[in-house]
C-alpha positions in Angstrom: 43.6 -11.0 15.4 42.4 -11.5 12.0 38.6 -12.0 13.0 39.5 -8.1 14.0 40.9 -7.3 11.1 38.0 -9.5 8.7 35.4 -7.3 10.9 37.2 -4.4 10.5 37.3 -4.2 6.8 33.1 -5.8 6.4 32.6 -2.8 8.8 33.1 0.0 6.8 31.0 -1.3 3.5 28.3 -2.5 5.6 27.9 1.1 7.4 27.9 2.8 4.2 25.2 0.7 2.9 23.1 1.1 5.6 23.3 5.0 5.8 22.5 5.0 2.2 19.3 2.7 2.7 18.3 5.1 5.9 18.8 8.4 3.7 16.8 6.5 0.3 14.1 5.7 3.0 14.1 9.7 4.2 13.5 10.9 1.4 10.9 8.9 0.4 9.5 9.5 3.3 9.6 13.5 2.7 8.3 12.9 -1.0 5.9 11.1 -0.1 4.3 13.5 2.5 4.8 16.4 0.0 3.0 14.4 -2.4 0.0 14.3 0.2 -0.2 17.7 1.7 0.3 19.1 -1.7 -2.8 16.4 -3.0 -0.7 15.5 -6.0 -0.8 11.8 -3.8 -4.3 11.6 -4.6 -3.8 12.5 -8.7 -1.2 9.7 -8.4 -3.4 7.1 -6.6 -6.3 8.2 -9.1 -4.3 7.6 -12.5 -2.8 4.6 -11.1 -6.6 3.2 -10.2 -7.0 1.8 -13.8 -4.2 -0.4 -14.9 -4.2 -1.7 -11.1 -7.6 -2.5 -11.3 -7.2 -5.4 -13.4 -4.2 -6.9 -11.7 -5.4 -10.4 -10.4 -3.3 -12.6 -7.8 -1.4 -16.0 -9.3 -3.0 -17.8 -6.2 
């Protein structure tokens, strides 16, 4: 009865969190291929090509 109960109430907070994390990754998703067919993905990548460039690894 109260591993019922202990699932019950871990339930409802874990649902909620995951629906949030599927809807954050939607839209992402539909940003993301706006950003591409639009070309703004390729403005972003280009401005973005200098700082990254001098990233090194730690290892």
């Amino acid at each position: 009865m109260a591993v019922g109960l202990i699932e019950f109430a871990i339930s409802g907070p874990v649902q909620q969190a995951t629906a949030s994390a599927l809807l954050a990754g939607a839209a992402m998703l539909i940003l993301v291929g706006a950003a591409l067919v639009t070309g703004l993905w390729g403005e972003l990548t280009a401005v973005l090509r200098g700082p990254i460039s001098g990233f090194e690894t730690p290892i």
